[in-house]
N, C-alpha and C positions, 0 to 999 in steps of 0.2 A: 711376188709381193715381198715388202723388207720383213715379214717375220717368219717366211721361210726362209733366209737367210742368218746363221746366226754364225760365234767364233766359240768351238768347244774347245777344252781343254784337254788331255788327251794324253797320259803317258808323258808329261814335262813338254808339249809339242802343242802349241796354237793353232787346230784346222779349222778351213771356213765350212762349215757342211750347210751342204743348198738341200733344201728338201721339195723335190719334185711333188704335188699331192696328188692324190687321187683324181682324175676329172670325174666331177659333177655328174648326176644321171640325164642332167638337162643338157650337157655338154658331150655326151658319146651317141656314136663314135668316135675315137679321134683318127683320123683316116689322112690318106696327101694323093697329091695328084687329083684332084676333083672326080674320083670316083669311091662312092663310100663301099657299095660291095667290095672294088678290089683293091680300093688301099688303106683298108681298116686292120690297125695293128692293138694288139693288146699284150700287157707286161704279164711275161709268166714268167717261172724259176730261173730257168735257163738265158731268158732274154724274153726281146719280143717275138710274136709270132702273128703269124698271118690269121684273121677271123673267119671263118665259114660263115658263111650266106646267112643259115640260120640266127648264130650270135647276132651280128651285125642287126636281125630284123628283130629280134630281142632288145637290144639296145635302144633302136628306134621308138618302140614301143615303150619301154622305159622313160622315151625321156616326155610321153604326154603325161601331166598330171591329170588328167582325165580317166587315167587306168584304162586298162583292156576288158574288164569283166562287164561292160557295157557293148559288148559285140552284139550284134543284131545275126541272132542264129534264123535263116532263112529257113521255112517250112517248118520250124518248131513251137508247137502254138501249147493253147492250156491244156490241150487234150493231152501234152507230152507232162503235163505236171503231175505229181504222185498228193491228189486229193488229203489224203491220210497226213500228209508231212505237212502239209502248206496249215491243217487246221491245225496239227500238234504245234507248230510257231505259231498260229494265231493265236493260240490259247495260252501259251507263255508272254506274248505279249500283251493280250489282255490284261494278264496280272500286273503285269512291269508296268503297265502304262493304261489304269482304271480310266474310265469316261476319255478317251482317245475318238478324236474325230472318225480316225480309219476304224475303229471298232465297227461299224456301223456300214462298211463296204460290204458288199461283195467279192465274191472270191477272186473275181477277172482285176478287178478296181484296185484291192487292196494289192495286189501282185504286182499290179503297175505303178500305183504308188512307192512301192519297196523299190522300184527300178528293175524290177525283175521280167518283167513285157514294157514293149516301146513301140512307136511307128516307126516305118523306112518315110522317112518325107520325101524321096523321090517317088514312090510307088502307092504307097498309103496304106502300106498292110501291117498289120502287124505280128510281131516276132518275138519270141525267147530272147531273152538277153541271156549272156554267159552267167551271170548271177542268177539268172532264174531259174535254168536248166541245172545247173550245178548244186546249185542247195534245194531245188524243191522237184526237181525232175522222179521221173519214175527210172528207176534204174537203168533198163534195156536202151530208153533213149537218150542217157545220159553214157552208156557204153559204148553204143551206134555214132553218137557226134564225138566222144575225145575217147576213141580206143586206144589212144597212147599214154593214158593217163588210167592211174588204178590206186585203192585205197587198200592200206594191210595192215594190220596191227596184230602184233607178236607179242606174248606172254612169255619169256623167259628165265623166268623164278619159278623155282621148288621142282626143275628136273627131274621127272622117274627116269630109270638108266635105259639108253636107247631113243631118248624122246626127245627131238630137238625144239618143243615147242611144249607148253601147258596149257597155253589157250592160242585161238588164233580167230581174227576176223577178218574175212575176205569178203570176194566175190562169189557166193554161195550157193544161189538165190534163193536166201533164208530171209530177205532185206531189200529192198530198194535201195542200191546203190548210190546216196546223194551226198552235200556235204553237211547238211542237216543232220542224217540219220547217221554218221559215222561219227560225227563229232559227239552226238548224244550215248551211243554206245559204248564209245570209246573212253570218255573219260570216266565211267566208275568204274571203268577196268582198273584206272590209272591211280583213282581216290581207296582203292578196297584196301589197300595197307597203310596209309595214314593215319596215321591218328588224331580220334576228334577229339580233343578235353572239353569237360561241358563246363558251358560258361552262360550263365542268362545276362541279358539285359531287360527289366522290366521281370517280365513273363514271358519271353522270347527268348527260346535256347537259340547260342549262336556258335555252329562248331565249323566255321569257313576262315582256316588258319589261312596263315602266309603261306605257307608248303601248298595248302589247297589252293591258294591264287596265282601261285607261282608257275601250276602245272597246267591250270586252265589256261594263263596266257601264253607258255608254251606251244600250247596247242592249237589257240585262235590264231597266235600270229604264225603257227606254219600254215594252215588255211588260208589266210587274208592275204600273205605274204609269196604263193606258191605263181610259178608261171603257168595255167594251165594249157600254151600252145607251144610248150615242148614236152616231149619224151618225157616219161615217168614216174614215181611212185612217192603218195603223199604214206609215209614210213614214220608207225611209231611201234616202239617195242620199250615193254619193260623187262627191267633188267636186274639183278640182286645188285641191289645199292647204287641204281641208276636208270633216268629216265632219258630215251636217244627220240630224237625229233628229226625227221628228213622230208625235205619238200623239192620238187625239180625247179631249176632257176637259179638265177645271180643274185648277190645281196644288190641294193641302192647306193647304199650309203660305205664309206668303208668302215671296216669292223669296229676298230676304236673310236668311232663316231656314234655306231650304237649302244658302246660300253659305257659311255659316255651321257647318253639318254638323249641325245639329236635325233629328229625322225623328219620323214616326208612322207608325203603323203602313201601310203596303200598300193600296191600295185594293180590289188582289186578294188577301190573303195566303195562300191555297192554291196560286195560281202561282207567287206567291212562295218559298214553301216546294219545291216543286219544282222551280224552279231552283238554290237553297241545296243541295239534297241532292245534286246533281253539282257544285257549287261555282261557282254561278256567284251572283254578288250574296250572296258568304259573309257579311259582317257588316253586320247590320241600319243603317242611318244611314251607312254610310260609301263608298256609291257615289258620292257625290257629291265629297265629299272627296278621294279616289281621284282622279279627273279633275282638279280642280284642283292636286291634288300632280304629274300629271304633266305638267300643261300648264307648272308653273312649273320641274320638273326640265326641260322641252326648253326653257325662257324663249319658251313660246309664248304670244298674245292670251289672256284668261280666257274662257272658254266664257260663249256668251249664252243664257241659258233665259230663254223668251218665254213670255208666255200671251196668247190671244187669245181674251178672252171673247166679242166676235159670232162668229166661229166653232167655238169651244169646244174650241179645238186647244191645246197645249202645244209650245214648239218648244225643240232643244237645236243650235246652233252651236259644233259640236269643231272649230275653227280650229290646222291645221297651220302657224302665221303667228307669225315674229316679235312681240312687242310693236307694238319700230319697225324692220319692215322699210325697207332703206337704199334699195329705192323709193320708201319715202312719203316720207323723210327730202328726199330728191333734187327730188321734186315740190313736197312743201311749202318746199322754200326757192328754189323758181324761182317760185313762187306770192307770198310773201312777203319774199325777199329777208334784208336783214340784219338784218329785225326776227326773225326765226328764229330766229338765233344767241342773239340776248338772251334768250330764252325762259325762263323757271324750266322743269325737269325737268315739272312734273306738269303745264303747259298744251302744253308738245310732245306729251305722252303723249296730252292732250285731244283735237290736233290729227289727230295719227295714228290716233286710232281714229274719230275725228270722218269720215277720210278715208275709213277701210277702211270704215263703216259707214252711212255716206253719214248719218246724225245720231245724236246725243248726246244722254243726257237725265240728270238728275241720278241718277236712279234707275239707270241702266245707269253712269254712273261709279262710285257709291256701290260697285260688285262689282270695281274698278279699282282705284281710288286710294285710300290709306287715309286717310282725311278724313272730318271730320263733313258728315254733311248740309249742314249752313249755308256750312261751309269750301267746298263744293263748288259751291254755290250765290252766292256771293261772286265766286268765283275764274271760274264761268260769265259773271258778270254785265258785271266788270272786261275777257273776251275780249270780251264783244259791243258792251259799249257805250262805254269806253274804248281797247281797242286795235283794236276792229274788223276782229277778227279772224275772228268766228263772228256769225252772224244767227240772231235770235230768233224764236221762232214762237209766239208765248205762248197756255197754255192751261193758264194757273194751274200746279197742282201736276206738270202734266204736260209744260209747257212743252219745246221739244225747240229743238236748234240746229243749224245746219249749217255749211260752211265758207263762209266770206265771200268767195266768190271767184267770177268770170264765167262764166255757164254756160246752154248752149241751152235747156235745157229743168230746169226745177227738180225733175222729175220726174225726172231722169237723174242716175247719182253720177257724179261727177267723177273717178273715177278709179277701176282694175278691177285688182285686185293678180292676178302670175302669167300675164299674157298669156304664148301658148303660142309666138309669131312676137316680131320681132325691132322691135314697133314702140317706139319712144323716148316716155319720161313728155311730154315736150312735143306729142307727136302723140296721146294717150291721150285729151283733151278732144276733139280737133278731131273723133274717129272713134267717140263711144261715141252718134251718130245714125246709122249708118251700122251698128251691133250690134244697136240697138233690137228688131228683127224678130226676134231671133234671143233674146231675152232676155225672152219675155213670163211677166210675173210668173203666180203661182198666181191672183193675185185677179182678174187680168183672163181668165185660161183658163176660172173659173168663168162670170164674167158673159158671157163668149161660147158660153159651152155650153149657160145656159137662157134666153139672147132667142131668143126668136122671132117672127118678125116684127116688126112694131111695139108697142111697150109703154111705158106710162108708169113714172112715177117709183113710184108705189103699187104699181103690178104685179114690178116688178123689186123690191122690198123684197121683197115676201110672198114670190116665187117663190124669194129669195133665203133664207127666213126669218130676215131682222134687221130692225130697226125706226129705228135712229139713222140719220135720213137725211146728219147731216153727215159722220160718218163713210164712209157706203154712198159720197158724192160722191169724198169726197178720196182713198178707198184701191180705189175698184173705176171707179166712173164715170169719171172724171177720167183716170185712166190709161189705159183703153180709149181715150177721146176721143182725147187725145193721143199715143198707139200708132198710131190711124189703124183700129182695130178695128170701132169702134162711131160713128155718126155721130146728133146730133140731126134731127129732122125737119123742128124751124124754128133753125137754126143764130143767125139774126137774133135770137132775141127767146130766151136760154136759160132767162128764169123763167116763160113763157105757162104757164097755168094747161092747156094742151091739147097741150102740149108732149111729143114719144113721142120712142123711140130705137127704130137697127134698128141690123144688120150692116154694114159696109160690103163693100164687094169683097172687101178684104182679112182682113177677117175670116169671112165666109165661104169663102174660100181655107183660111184657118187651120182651122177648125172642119173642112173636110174633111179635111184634111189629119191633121188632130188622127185622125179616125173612120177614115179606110182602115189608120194604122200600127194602131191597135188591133184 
């Protein structure tokens, strides 16, 4: 189309830049040769790459507006419903919605009404729907039909030493495992350090700030938004001066589409819809927007939504954080000096998030600074290679940058906002080897939880199911290595064609460690 087309200006040089978009979720796969399993390609870092079966039926499924959360779960009737739960919604929705026709159902009616039970019209029986079994099911039968799917929520504030958690909710059986009762538990975990200012209207105290709206739709839209027919875990933890959201699945839309407040429909919209009717995720397309209104009513960092296609995860960073907290402010001009001062506004801002984030990429400023693409890209280029401020890591369009500044291990960020003790920004580099053990990413807990024994490079892909070896190196292997987790078998020679990994001590310490807390 003519307005992906345009003539940027560019260093005293005229280029035409074509801008390929995103395809549509109604439009994928984009595949050749008239076979979608095997000629379905998707853009990742490096280029394109080939889709496994899986993606590919994901996509499919993406592109009905009808959503999946309307599956007809065969053999799962009301006897699989957790009574208890189905009435605690009824009675919130009583309130929400006085003199309501459905009030006046029955328990089987009202559930079918919600879209939660359905007939198969071929057979004439009827079934659980994926929304019904999933918000209102009793645990065990909601474990029994998607045991690849699981609910965790971690408490990571006010650490006693040795304790990698403060509070935790899992799979207990303390609970009914549904998305009802996870969602209702989970968020006054999430509300208990906010603060409420009281404020009446009438005779009506009303203490449901922006930060409280913000965190609710956080959390409906990883529910309403999650794939639940792949692999993995609906992930919330909080965290000092930050709330992290992880759901399994691909975004729809592209990211700055959502930044933006464009929306389609739900990938569940029958979950959806019953969240709506006790009010939570009230106006279609505007949970996102929400968040971003309140991050800049508190002048906090802009929330990061990630998607990681080898693992098929979606992630949201709600950052309790100044833009430029007057830590980073402090560290970057003991790092830089008086070239700091001289800074234009939008390369401090670079800097600062460059810090918090341990690196920068055009695409995560593009949700920052309001600048064109190119502007962004110019203004990256002039830190790195004129003022040398930021270092390059080029990977074409995905190119990423860090702080240009001395540090043990490149694999470590340079600096850790909200220490809980009394150590000084100039002591924060010298000590963040000394944290390492205590900080071991998600990616390296996976690859130590399926080696076993000795295993090659081929073996740890499959086992892993991804296939982009340079990625598998830089974001799983590499960090093990350098953790001290995972050791090669010929240390000498790292590209021998006969070359395995194992555990080390210390990661078999970790891994037990990991299996007796659980």
């Amino acid at each position: 189309m003519d307005k992906d087309v345009e003539v940027v200006h560019f260093r005293n040089v005229d280029i035409i830049a074509i801008t390929v978009p995103q395809a549509d979720c109604h439009n994928r796969p984009v595949y050749i040769n008239e076979n979608v399993f095997k000629g379905s390609f998707r853009r990742n870092n490096e280029g394109d790459y080939h889709c496994s079966e899986q993606e590919v039926r994901c996509m499919i499924r993406d592109a009905d507006d009808n959503g999946v959360d309307g599956l007809l779960l065969e053999h799962y009737t009301m006897d699989d419903i957790d009574g208890d739960t189905l009435q605690a919604y009824r009675n919130e929705y009583e309130v929400r919605n006085p003199g309501h026709v459905w009030n006046r159902l029955n328990a089987h009616d009202f559930l079918r009404s919600l879209g939660g039970l359905d007939t198969d019209r071929n057979t004439g029986k009827e079934w659980l729907t994926l929304a019904g079994l999933m918000m209102f099911g009793k645990g065990l039968s909601v474990r029994n039909r998607f045991d690849h799917i699981r609910m965790d929520y971690l408490d990571m504030t006010n650490l006693l030493p040795g304790s990698r958690w403060s509070d935790r909710l899992t799979y207990d059986g303390m609970w009914e495992n549904n998305l009802f009762n996870f969602f209702h538990r989970v968020l006054p975990k999430l509300y208990s350090d906010i603060k409420r200012p009281f404020r009446l209207e009438g005779a009506v105290r009303i203490d449901d700030t922006i930060v409280h709206k913000a965190v609710r739709e956080a959390l409906t839209n990883m529910i309403i938004h999650a794939d639940y027919m792949v692999n993995g875990i609906l992930r919330v933890e909080k965290r000092d001066r930050e709330f992290f959201f992880s759901n399994p699945g691909n975004l729809k839309l592209p990211i700055q589409a959502i930044y933006t407040g464009h929306h389609a429909k739900a990938r569940n919209p029958r979950l959806q819809a019953m969240f709506r009717m006790l009010g939570f995720g009230d106006n279609i397309g505007s949970g996102f927007p929400t968040i971003l209104s309140a991050c800049k009513t508190e002048n906090w960092r802009k929330p990061a939504l990630q998607e990681n296609l080898e693992l098929q995860e979606v992630e949201l960073h709600l950052w309790m954080v100044s833009l430029m907290p007057q830590e980073v402010v402090d560290f970057l001009k003991a790092q830089f000096g008086n070239r700091y001062e001289n800074l234009s506004s939008n390369e401090q801002i670079v800097l600062a998030t460059t810090c918090l984030e341990k690196e920068v990429s055009n695409r995560r400023l593009q949700t920052i600074l309001d600048l064109h693409p190119a502007d962004i890209g110019e203004l990256l280029g002039t830190m790195a290679d004129k003022k040398n401020l930021l270092r390059k890591h080029y990977k074409g369009r995905w190119t990423t940058y860090t702080l240009n500044v001395a540090s043990e291990a490149d694999d470590l960020p340079l600096f850790t906002y909200g220490q809980q003790d009394n150590t000084t920004v100039s002591d924060q580099v010298t000590t963040q080897s000394d944290q390492v053990s205590d900080q071991v990413s998600d990616q390296v807990k996976k690859l130590v939880a399926i080696l076993h024994g000795e295993m090659n490079l081929m073996e740890l892909l499959d086992k892993m199911g991804m296939k982009n070896r340079t990625y598998f190196r830089k974001h799983y292997l590499d960090k093990a290595i350098a953790g001290g987790y995972v050791e090669a078998t010929q240390p000498d020679s790292p590209r021998s064609p006969t070359q395995k990994y194992r555990l080390t001590a210390k990661g078999r310490a970790y891994l037990e460690a990991k299996q007796n807390n659980e």
